[in-house]
C-alpha positions in Angstrom: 0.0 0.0 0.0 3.1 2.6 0.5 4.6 1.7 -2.8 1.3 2.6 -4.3 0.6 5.7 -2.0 4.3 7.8 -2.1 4.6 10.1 1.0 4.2 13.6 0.6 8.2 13.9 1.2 9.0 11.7 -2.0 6.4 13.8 -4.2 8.0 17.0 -3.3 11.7 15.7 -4.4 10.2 13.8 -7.8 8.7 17.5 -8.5 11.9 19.7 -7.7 14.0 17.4 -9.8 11.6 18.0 -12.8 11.5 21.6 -12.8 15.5 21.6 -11.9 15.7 19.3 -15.1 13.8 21.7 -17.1 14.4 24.4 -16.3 17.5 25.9 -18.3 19.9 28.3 -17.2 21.8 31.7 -17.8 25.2 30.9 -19.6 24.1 28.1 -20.9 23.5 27.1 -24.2 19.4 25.6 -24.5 17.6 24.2 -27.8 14.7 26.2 -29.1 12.0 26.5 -31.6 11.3 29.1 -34.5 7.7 29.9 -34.1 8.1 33.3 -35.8 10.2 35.5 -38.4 10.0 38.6 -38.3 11.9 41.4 -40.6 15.4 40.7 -40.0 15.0 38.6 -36.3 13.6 35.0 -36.0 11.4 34.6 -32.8 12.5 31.5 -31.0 10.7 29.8 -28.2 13.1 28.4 -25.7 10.4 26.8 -23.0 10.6 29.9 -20.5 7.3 30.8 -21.2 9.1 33.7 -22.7 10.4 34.1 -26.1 13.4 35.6 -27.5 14.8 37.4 -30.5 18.0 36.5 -32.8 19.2 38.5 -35.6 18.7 36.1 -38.6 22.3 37.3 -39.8 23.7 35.0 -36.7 22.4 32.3 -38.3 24.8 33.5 -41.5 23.9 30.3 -44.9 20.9 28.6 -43.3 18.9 32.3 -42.8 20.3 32.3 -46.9 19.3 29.5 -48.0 15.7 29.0 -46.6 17.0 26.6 -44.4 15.7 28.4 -41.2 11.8 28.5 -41.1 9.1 28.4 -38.4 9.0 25.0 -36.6 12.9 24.4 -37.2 14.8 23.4 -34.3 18.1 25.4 -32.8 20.1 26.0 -30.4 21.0 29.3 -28.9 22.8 31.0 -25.6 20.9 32.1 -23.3 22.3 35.0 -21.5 19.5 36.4 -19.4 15.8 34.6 -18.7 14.2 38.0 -19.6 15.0 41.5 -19.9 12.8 44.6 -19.5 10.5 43.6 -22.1 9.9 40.6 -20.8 11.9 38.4 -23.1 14.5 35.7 -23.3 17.9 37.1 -24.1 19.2 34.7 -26.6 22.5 34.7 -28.9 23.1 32.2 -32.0 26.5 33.1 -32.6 27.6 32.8 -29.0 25.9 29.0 -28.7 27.9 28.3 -31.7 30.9 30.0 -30.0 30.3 27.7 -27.0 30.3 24.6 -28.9 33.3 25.1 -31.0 35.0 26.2 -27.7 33.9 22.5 -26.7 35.4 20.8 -29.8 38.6 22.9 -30.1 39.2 22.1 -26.3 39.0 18.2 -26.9 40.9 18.9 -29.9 43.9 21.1 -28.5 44.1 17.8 -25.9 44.7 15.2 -28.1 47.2 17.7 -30.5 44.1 17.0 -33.5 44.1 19.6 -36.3 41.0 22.0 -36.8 39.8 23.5 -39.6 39.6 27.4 -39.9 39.6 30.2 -41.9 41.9 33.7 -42.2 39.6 35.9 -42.5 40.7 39.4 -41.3 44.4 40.8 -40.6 45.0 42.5 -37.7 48.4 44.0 -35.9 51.2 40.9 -36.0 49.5 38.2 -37.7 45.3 37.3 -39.0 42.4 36.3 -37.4 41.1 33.0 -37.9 37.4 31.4 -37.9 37.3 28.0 -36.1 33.6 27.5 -36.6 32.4 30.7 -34.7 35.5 30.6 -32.4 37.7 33.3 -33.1 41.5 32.3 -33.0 45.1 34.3 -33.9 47.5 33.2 -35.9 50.7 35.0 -35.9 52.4 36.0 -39.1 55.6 33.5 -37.8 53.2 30.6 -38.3 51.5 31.6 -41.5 54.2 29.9 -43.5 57.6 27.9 -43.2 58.9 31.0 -45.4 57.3 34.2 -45.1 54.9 35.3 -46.9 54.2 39.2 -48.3 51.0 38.2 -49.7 48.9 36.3 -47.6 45.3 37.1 -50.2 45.1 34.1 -51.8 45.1 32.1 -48.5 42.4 34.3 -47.0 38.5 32.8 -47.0 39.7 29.4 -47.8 38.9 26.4 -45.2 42.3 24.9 -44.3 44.0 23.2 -41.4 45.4 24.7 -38.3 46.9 23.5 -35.1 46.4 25.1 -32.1 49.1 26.2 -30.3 47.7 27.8 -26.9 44.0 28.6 -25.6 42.5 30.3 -22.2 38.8 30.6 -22.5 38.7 32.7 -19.7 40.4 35.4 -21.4 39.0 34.0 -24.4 42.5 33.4 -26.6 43.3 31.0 -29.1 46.3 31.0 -30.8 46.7 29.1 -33.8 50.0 27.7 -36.5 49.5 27.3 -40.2 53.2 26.4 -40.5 53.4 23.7 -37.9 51.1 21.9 -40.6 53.0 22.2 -43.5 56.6 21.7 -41.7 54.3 18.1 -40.7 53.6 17.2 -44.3 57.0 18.6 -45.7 58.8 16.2 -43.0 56.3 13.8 -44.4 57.0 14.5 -48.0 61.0 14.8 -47.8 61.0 11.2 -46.1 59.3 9.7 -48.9 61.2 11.9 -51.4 64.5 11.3 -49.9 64.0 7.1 -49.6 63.6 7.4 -53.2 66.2 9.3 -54.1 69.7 7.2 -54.8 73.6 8.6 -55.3 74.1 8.8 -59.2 70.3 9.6 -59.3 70.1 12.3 -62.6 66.9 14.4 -61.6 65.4 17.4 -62.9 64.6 21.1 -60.2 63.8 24.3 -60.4 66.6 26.6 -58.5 64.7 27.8 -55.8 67.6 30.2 -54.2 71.2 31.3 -54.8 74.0 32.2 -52.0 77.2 33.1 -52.4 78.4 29.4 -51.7 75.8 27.6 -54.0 71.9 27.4 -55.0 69.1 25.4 -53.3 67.6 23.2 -56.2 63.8 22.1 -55.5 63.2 18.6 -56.4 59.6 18.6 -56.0 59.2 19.3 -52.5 62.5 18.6 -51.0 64.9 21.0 -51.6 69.0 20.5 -52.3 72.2 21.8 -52.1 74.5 22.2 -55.7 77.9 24.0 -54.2 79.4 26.2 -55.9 82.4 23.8 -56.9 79.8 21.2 -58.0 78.1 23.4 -60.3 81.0 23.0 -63.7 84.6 21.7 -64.1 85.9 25.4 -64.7 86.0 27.8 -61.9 83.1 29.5 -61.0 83.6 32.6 -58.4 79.7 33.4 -57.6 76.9 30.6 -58.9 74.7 33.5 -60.3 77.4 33.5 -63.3 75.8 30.2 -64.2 72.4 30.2 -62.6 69.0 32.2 -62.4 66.2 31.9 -60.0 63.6 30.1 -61.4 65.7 27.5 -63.6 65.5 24.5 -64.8 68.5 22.2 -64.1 69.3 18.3 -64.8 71.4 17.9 -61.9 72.8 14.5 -60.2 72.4 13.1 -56.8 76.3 13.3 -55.1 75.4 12.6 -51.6 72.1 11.6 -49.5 71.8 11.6 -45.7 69.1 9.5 -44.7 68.8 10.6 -41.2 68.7 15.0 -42.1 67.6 14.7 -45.1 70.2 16.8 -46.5 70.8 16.4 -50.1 74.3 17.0 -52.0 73.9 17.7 -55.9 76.1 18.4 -59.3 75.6 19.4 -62.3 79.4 18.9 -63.4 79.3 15.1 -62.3 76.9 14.8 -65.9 80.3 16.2 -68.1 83.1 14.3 -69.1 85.6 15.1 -66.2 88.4 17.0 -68.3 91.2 15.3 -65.7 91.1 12.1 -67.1 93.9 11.7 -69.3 95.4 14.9 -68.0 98.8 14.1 -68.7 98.5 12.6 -72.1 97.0 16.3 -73.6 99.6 18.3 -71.3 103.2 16.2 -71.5 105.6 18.0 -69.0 107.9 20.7 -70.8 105.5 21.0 -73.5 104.4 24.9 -73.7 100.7 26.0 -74.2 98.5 29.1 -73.8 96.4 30.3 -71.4 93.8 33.0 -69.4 94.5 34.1 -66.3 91.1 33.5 -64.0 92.7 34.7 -60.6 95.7 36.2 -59.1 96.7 35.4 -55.2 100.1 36.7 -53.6 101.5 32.8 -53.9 100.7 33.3 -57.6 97.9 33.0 -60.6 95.6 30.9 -62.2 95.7 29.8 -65.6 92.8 28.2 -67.3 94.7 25.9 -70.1 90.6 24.6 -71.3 87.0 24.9 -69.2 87.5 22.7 -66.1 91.4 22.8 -66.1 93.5 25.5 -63.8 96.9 25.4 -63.3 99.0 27.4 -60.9 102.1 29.6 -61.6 103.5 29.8 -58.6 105.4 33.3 -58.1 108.5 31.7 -57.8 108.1 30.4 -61.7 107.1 33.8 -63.3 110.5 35.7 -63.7 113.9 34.9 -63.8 114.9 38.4 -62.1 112.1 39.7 -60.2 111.9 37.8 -57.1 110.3 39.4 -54.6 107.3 41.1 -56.3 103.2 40.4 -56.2 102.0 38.1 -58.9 99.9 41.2 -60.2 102.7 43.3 -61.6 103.9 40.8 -63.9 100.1 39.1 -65.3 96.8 40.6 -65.0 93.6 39.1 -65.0 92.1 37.7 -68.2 95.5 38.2 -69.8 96.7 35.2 -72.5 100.2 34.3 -71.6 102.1 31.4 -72.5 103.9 28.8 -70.0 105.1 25.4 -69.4 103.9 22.6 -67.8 105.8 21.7 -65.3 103.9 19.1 -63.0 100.6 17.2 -63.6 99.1 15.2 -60.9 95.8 13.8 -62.0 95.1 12.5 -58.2 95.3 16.0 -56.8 94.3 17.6 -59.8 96.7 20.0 -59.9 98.8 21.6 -62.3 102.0 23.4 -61.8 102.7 25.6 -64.5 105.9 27.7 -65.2 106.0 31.4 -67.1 109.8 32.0 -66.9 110.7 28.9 -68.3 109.0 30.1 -71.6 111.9 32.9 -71.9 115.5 32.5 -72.1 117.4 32.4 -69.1 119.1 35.2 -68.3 121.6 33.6 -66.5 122.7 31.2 -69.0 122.6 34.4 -71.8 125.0 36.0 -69.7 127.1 32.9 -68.8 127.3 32.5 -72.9 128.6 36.2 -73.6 130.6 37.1 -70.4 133.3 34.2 -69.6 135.3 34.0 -66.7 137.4 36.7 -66.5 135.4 39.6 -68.4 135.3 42.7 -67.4 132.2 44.5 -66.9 130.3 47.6 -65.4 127.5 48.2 -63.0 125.8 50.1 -60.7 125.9 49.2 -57.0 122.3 48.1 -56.0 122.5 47.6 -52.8 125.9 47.0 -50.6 125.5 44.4 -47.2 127.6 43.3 -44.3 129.1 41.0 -46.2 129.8 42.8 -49.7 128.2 44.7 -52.8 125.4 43.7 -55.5 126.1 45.3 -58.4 123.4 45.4 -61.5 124.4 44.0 -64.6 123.5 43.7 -68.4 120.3 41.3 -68.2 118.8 42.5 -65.2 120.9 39.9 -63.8 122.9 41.0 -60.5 126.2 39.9 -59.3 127.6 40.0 -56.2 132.0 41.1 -55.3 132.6 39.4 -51.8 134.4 41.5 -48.7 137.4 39.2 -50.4 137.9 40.6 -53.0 137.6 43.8 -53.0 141.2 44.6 -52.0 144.1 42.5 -52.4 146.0 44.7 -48.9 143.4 46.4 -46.7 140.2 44.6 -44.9 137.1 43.8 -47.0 135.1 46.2 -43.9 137.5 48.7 -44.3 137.3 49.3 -48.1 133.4 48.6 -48.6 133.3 52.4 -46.7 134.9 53.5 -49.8 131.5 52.5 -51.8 127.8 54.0 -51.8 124.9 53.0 -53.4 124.4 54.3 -56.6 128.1 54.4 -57.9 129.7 52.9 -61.0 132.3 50.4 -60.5 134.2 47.7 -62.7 134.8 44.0 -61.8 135.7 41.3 -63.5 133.7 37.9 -63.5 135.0 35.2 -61.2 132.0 32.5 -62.3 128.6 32.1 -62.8 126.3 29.6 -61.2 123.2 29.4 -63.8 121.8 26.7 -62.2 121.7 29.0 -58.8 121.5 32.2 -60.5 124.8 33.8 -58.6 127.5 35.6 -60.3 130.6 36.0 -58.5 132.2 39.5 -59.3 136.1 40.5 -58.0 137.4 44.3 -57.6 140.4 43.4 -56.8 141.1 41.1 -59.3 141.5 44.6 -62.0 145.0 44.7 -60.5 147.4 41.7 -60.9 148.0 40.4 -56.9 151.1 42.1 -55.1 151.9 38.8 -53.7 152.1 36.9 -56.9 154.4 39.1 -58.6 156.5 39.8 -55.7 157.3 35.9 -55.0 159.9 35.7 -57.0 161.9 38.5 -55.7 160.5 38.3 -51.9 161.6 35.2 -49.5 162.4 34.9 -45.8 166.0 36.3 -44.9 165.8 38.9 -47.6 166.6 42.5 -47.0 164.0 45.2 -48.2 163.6 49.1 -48.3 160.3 50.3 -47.0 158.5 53.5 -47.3 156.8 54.8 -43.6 153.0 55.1 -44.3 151.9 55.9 -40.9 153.1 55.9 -37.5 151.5 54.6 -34.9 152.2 54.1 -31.2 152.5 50.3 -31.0 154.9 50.6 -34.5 154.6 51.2 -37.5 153.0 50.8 -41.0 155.0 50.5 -44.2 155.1 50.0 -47.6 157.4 48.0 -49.6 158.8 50.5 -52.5 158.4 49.4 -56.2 155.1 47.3 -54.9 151.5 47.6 -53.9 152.4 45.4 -50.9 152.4 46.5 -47.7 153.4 45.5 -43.9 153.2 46.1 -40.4 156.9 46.2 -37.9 155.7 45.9 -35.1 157.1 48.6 -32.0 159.5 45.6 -30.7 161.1 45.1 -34.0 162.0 48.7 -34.3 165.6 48.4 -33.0 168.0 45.8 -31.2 168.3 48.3 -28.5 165.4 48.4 -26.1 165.7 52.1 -25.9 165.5 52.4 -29.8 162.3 51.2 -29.5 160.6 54.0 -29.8 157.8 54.8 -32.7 158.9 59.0 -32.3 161.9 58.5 -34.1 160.3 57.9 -37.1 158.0 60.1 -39.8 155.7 59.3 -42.4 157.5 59.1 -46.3 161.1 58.2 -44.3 162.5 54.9 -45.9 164.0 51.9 -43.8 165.4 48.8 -44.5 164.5 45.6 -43.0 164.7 42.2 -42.7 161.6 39.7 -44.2 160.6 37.7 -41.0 158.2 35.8 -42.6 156.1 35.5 -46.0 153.5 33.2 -46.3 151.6 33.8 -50.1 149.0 31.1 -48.6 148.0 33.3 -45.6 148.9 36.0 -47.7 151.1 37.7 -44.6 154.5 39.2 -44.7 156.6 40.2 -41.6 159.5 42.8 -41.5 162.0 43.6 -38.8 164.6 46.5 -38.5 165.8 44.4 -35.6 165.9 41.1 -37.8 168.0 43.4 -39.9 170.2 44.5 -37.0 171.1 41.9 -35.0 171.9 39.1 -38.2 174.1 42.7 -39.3 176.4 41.9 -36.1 176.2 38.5 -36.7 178.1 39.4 -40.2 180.1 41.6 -39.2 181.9 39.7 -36.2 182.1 36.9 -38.0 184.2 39.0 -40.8 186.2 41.5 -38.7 186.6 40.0 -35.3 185.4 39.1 -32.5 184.6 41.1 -29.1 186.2 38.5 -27.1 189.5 39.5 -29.1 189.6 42.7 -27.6 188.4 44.6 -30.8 185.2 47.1 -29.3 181.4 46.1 -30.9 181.9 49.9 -32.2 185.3 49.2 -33.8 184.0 45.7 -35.6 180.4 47.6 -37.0 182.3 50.9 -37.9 184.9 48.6 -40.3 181.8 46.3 -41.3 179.9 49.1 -42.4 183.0 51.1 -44.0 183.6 47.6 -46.0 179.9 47.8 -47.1 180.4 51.3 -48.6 183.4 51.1 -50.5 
């Protein structure tokens, strides 16, 4: 009988959970039904015993298209249960707004794409319609490249990711590009699993640096370097290339795991290094263009593909120590000689001075040993003078020989830059370039003529020179020779010894101590001369011990000499 007769308790909770069920509330979005349409506004009952208005334009195609009509069923927001006419408050666009807020959330959770459209730019990127949700996409994520003209992806339905949302402040933010970068990582791993090394495909050149040009290969771009693009040197790759061309190219190198792609276009030519060294022999000459001058030297390009080097070392005969640009210029035909080929490192070692005649030998040929010649004194050194000769050849006269008597120092004093002199030619060295010059050698050598005449023990007359304080120096007279008596060979007698005694142009005679043509050194004494003097003389007029005076013996040795 009490589950047929519920208490008055149970009737009161069944009837609060009906009207809570039914009855809808503010903020929420509620289903409706079009019992009117007015004008522009569609009258919507919403089961409030009140009835609201919407603006037909929130209901944007349908309104359009006659698809809204009394008796159809929709679904609106209902901000307020009745205003101060009396009716519901309702919103079409915000329900709509509500539910795609609903989707987009689920959506943005499991990282799903959404579709949307740009339909408005505003300050730092476009706005974007996710089905009545409003969303920004920044200009960054409109492309993988950016884009000036973003019009022809405007009012188009396309796929977005979103990137960040907050409903309670009502942001969405939204990426274009993380899309595409997704199907281009897509598309280059299909492309590149495809693509094998020796592969000949066809591009369009998409870009060009200053170290090569990105080639497109139908979605997937690569590299062609700059040294891969032709067998002859190429300095920039716009010399061979335009944006927007068509290239065969081959595939030089894929890496599976970056998916970066090496191409070449020369790798489709005959390489011109094969069977180098049959069409250039060594010591065979040929012309040239010069492509590019360095300090170290210039390029010479002997056909397209094929450099060789001149190193500034092999450019002239004379001129060492000048840049490669005063003697070639660029785009200048010269002829050399090839010198090296090695096909391994393909290089090519060319040589420009070997094409003239060498100056050395030329000279060598007219100017034996022994010739006389003239210069001028380029440049003097510690160690002697470079004098310029016929040829542009320079030769060099050692401290050595410049003078056969005084010190080499002493004498290269006497010379200046600039000045004339005469040598004659000791030898030349063509295969080290050197000529070997002699000053001295103009006048025959004092020593040499005076060996005959000149020994040790002999008696000489010498002419004073100069006096110095430690003896003195002296010249031999009738010869360029020359000597030094030393203060301790002035005299037998200690007291004699004495450098004051002397003056310059007064003639003495003395002994030869010592003469060495070798060493080239010659010795006098006055006290030599002295002392074997009494030697002579006691041993022709008596001796000392016989009670004849040392004065008595010298006075009738030196009376004998006389007469």
């Amino acid at each position: 009988m009490s589950d047929l007769n519920p208490s008055m308790e149970d009737f009161a909770a069944l009837l609060d959970e009906s009207f809570s069920a039914e009855e809808p509330h503010e903020g929420s979005v509620i289903k409706g039904t079009v019992v009117g349409i007015e004008k522009d506004m569609a009258i919507i009952d919403v089961g409030l015993k009140v009835e609201g208005r919407v603006s037909l334009k929130e209901f944007g195609a349908q309104a359009k298209d006659g698809g809204l009509e009394i008796g159809s069923e929709v679904e609106v927001y209902l901000e307020r249960i009745e205003n101060a006419l009396g009716e519901a408050v309702l919103s079409r666009d915000k329900a709509r707004r509500e539910e795609s807020w609903g989707k987009l959330e689920k959506a943005f959770e499991a990282e799903e794409k959404v579709q949307g459209v740009i339909f408005n730019q505003v300050k730092g990127g476009f706005t974007v319609d996710l089905d009545g949700a409003v969303a920004f996409l920044p200009r960054s994520q409109v492309d993988i490249r950016p884009v000036r003209d973003v019009t022809p992806l405007m009012h188009t339905p396309q796929p977005f990711q979103i990137l960040k949302m907050d409903k309670r402040r009502g942001n969405i933010v939204v990426s274009r590009r993380v899309i595409l970068e997704e199907t281009r990582a897509e598309l280059r791993s299909e492309l590149v699993q495809n693509l094998k090394e020796g592969q000949t495909v066809e591009g369009i050149v998409k870009n060009i640096t200053d170290y090569g040009a990105f080639v497109d290969l139908g979605g997937i771009d690569g590299l062609l370097h700059v040294t891969d693009i032709a067998w002859r040197r190429i300095n920039h790759p716009s010399e061979v290339l335009s944006i927007g061309q068509s290239v065969k190219v081959q595939i030089v190198r894929v890496n599976q795991e970056t998916h970066r792609i090496s191409l070449g276009m020369k790798q489709l030519e005959t390489d011109p290094w094969s069977e180098i060294e049959q069409r250039y022999p060594v010591g065979e000459k040929f012309t040239g263009r010069v492509t590019n001058i360095t300090d170290y030297g210039a390029f010479l390009e002997l056909e397209p593909g094929i450099e060789g080097l001149i190193h500034v070392s092999e450019m002239s005969w004379t001129k060492k120590n000048v840049h490669p640009g005063k003697i070639v210029s660029t785009s200048q035909e010269v002829e050399v000689m090839i010198l090296e080929v090695d096909p391994v490192k393909r290089r090519v070692s060319l040589g420009l001075k070997q094409t003239l005649d060498n100056p050395w030998a030329v000279f060598a040929d007219s100017h034996p040993q022994g010739t006389i010649v003239e210069g001028e004194v380029k440049n003097k050194t510690e160690f002697g003078l470079f004098i310029g000769l016929e040829g542009e050849v320079d030769g060099m006269v050692h401290l050595s020989d410049l003078d056969w008597n005084r010190p080499g120092e002493q004498v290269l004093e006497e010379y200046n830059k600039g000045d004339m002199v005469k040598a004659v030619i000791l030898d030349v060295d063509v295969d080290k370039e050197r000529i070997s010059l002699g000053i001295k050698q103009l006048e025959s050598d004092p020593f040499e003529d005076a060996s005959g005449e000149l020994k040790r023990g002999a008696v000489i007359t010498c002419e004073i020179t100069e006096v110095k304080e430690n003896g003195l120096e002296v010249k031999v007279t009738d010869s360029d020779m020359t000597a030094f008596i030393r203060r301790g060979d002035l005299a037998r007698d200690r007291g004699d010894q004495r450098t004051d005694r002397f003056q310059v142009g007064e003639k003495v005679d003395a002994r030869i101590t010592q003469f060495d043509k070798k060493s080239r050194k010659l010795s006098v004494s006055i006290k030599a001369l002295e002392v074997a003097e009494e030697k002579e003389a006691i041993a022709q007029f008596g001796s000392s011990d016989a009670g004849a005076s040392l004065g008595d013996i010298l006075g009738a040795a030196l009376k004998a000499r006389d007469e």
